[in-house]
C-alpha positions as CSV (number, residue, x, y, z in Angstrom):
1,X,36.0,6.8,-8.5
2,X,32.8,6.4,-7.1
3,X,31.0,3.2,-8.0
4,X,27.1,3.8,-9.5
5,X,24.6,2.7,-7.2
6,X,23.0,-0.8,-8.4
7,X,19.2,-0.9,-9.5
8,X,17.4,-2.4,-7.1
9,X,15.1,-5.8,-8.5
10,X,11.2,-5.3,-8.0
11,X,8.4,-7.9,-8.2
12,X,5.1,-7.3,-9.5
13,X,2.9,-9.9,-7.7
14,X,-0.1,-9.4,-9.9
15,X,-0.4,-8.0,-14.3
16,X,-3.7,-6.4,-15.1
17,X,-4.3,-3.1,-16.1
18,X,-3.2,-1.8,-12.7
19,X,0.0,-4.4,-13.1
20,X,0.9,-3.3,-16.4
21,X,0.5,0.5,-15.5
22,X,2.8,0.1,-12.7
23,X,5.2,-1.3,-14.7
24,X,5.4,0.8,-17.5
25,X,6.0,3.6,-14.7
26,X,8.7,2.1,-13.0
27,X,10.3,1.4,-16.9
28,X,9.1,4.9,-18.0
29,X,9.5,7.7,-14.8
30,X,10.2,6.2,-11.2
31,X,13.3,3.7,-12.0
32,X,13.9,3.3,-15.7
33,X,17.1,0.0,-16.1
34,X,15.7,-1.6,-13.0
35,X,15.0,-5.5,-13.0
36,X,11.1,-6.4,-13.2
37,X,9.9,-9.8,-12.5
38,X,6.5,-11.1,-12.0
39,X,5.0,-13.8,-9.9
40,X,2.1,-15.3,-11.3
41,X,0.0,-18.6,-10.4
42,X,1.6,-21.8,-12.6
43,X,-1.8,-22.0,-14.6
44,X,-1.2,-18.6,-16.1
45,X,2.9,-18.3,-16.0
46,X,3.6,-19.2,-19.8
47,X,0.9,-16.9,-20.7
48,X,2.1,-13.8,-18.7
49,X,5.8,-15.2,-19.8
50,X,4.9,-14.6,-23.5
51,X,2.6,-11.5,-23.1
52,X,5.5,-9.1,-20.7
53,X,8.3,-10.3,-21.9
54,X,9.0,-10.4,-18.2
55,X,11.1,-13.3,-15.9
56,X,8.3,-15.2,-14.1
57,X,8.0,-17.0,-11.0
58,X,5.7,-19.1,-9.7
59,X,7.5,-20.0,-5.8
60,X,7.5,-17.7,-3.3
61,X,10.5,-19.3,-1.9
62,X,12.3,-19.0,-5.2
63,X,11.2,-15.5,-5.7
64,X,12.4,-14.5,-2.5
65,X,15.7,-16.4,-3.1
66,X,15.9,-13.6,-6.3
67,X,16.4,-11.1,-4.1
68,X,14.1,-8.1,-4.7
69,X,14.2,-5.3,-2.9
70,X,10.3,-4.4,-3.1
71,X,7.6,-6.3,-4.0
72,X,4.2,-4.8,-5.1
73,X,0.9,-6.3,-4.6
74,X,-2.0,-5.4,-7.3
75,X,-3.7,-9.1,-7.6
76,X,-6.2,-9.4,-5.1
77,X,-6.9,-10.5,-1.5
78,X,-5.4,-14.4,-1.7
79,X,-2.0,-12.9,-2.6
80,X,-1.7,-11.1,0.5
81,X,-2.6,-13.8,2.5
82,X,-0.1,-16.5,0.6
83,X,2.5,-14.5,-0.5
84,X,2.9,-10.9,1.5
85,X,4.2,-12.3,5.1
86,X,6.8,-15.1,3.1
87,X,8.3,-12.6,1.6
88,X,8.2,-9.6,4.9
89,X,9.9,-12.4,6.3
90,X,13.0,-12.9,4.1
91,X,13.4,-9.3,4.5
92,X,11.7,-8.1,1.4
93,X,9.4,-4.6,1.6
94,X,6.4,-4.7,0.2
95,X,3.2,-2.4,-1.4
96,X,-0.3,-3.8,-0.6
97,X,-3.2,-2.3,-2.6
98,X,-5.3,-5.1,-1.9
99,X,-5.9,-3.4,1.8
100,X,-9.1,-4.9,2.3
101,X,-7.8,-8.4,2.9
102,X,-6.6,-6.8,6.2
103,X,-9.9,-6.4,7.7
104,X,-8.9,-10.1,8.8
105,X,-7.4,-9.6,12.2
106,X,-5.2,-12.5,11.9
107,X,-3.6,-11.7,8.9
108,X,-2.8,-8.5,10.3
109,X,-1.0,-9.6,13.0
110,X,0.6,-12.3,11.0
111,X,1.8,-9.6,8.5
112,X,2.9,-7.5,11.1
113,X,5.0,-10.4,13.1
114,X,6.7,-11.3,9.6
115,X,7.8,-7.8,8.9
116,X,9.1,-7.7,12.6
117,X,11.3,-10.8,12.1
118,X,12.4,-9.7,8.7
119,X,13.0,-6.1,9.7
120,X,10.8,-5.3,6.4
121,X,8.0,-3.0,5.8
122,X,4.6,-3.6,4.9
123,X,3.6,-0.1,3.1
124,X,-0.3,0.2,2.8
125,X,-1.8,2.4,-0.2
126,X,-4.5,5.0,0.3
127,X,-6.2,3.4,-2.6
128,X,-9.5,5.3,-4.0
129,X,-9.8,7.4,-1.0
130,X,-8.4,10.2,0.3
131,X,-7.6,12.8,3.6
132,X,-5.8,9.7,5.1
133,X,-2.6,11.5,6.3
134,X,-4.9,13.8,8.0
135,X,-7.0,11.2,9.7
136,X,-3.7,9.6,10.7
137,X,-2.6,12.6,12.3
138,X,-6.0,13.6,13.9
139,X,-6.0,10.2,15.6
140,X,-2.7,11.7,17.4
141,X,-5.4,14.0,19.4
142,X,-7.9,11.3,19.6
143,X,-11.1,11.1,17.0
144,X,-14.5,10.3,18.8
145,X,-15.9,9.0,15.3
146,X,-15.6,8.2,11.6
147,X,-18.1,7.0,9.0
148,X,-17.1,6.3,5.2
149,X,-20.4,5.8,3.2
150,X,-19.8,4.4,-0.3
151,X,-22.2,4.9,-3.6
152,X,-22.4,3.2,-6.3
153,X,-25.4,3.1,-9.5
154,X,-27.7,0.9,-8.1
155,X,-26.2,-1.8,-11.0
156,X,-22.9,-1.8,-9.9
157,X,-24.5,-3.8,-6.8
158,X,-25.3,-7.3,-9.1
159,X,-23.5,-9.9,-7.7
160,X,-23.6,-8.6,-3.9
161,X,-25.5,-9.2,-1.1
162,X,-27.5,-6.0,-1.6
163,X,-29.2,-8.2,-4.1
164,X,-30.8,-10.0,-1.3
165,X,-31.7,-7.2,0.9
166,X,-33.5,-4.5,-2.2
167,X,-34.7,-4.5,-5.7
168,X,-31.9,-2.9,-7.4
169,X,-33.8,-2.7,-10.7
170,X,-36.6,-0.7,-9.0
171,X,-34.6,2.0,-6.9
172,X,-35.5,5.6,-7.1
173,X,-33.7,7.3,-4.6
174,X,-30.9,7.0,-2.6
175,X,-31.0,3.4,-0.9
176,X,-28.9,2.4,2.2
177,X,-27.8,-1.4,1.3
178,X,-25.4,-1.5,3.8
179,X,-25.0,0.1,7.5
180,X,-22.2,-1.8,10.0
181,X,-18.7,-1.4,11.0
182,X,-16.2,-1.6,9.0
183,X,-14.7,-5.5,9.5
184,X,-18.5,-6.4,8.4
185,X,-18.4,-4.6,5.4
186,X,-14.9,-5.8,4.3
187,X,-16.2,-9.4,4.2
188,X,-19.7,-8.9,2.9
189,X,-19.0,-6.5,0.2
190,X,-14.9,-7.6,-0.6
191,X,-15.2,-5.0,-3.7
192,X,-15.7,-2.5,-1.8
193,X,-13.2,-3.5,1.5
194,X,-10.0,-1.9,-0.1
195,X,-11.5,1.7,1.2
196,X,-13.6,0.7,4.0
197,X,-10.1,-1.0,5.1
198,X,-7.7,2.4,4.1
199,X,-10.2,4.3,6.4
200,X,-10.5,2.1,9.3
201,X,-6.5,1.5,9.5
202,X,-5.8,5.1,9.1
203,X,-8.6,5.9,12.0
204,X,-10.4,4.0,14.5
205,X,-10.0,0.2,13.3
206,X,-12.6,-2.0,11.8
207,X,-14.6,-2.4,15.0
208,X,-15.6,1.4,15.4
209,X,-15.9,2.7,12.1
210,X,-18.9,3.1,10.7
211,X,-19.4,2.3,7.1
212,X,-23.2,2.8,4.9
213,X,-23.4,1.6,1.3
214,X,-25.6,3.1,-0.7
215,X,-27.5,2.3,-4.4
216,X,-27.7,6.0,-5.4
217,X,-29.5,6.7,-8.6
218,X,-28.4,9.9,-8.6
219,X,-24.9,9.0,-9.6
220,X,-22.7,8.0,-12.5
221,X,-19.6,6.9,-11.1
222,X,-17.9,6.0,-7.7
223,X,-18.6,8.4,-5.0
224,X,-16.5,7.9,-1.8
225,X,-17.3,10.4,1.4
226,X,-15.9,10.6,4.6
227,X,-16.3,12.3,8.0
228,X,-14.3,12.2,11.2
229,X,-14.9,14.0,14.5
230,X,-12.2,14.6,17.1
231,X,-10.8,16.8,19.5
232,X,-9.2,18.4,16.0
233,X,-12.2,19.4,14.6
234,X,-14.1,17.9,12.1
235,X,-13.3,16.1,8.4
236,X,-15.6,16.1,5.8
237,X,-14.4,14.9,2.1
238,X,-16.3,13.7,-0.8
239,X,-14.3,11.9,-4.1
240,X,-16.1,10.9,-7.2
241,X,-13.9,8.0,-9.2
242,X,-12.8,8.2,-13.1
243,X,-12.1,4.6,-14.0
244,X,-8.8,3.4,-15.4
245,X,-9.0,4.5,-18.8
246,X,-7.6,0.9,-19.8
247,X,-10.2,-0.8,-17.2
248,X,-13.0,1.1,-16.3
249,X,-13.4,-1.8,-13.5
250,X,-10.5,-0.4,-12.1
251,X,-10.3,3.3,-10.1
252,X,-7.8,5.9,-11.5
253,X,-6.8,7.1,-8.3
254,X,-6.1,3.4,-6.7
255,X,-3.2,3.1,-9.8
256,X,-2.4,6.8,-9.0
257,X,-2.0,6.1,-5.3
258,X,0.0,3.3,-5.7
259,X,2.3,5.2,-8.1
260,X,2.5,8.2,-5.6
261,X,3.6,5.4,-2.6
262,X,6.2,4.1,-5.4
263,X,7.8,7.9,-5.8
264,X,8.2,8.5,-2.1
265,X,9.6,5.2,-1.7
266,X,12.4,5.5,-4.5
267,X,12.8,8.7,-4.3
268,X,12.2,9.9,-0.7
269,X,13.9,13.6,-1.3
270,X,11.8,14.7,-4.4
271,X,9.8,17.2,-3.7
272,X,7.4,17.1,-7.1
């Protein structure tokens, strides 16, 4: 008689509204009886302890040492850094939504050297963007250019350099706060690195693609547009972003992306 298949053990490494939505997929749809743990910083383990009911760690050593088959990163840029290559290295897969912390060359190469010696994979999410897989497959041919350009309510600048640079309060029209490559724009707007980072890694890398920010006043949510040249043709795609309905903070589609990564990955012969 054939023996049933054991459920793998995942960790969350991060439990906010994109944390908790993860999880209750994983319980609900993608791999219902599978073991959930989360690692969490020691300041806030008791409280996440009591609030998901879930086992908690605090180590990266230790968590490793549990054994879990994937881990999947939703808790920002520092987590990557500290905890991602550890665990690559003891042989551990894991997601990364927070893709803008890999506009830092090192860490790339130190993520990349850890999943090497651990024979593990680092799987990137598309995040809030999309036409990635195409991009990915144009570069095959060779692409001569792409730009991402990024709008955003003049508001939803407070608390960025655009500040500095333009009087968000009086904008009229369309304002560019922001024109560079793409490894500037990951560190001087960090909120909006996860897609300049999806679109570099995807295309030309940090150095060559372009990347404009824009206070548009003409606009109610998150618009994301992008446009790629190449011996293919030419790519043009614009997205407009429905927040989380539990955080409007939080895009729809980044939870949805990481959801559709989670489905391929556990269950690589669906085809719905």
């Amino acid at each position: 008689m054939t023996e049933p298949l054991a459920l793998p053990r995942i960790a969350l490494l991060g439990w906010g509204a994109i944390g908790q939505r993860v999880q209750a997929t994983l319980r609900d749809r993608l791999m219902p009886g599978a073991e959930i743990a989360l690692f969490a910083r020691p300041s806030s383990a008791e409280r996440l302890r009591r609030d998901s009911g879930l086992p908690i760690f605090t180590d990266v050593q230790a968590l490793a040492a549990w054994q879990p088959r994937l881990a999947i990163e939703c808790a920002g840029h520092a987590v990557v850094a500290e905890v991602l290559p550890p665990l690559l290295r003891a042989g551990i897969d894991v997601v990364i939504a927070s893709v803008g912390a890999l506009g830092d060359a090192a860490l790339r190469a130190d993520i990349e050297a850890a999943a090497c010696a651990g024979g593990a994979r680092p799987l990137v999410v598309s995040g809030a963007i999309g036409g990635l897989d195409a991009l990915r497959a144009a570069r095959q041919a060779g692409l001569d250019s792409v730009r991402y350009t990024g709008r955003k309510p003049p508001q939803a600048w407070r608390g960025t350099p655009a500040e500095q640079r333009v009087d968000l309060g009086a904008i009229t029209e369309p304002t560019v706060i922001f024109d560079g490559c793409a490894a500037d724009a990951a560190r001087d707007y960090p909120r909006n690195a996860n897609v300049t980072a999806a679109v570099a890694l995807a295309g030309i890398g940090f150095e060559r693609t372009a990347v404009r920010l824009m206070a548009d006043p003409g606009v109610t949510a998150n618009v994301h547009e992008l446009d790629a040249q190449g011996a293919f043709g030419a790519l043009q795609l614009r997205l407009q972003n429905a927040p989380l309905p539990d955080n409007p903070k939080s895009s729809w589609l980044a939870a949805l992306s990481i959801e559709a990564t989670l489905a391929s990955y556990f269950h690589p012969q669906s085809l719905s």
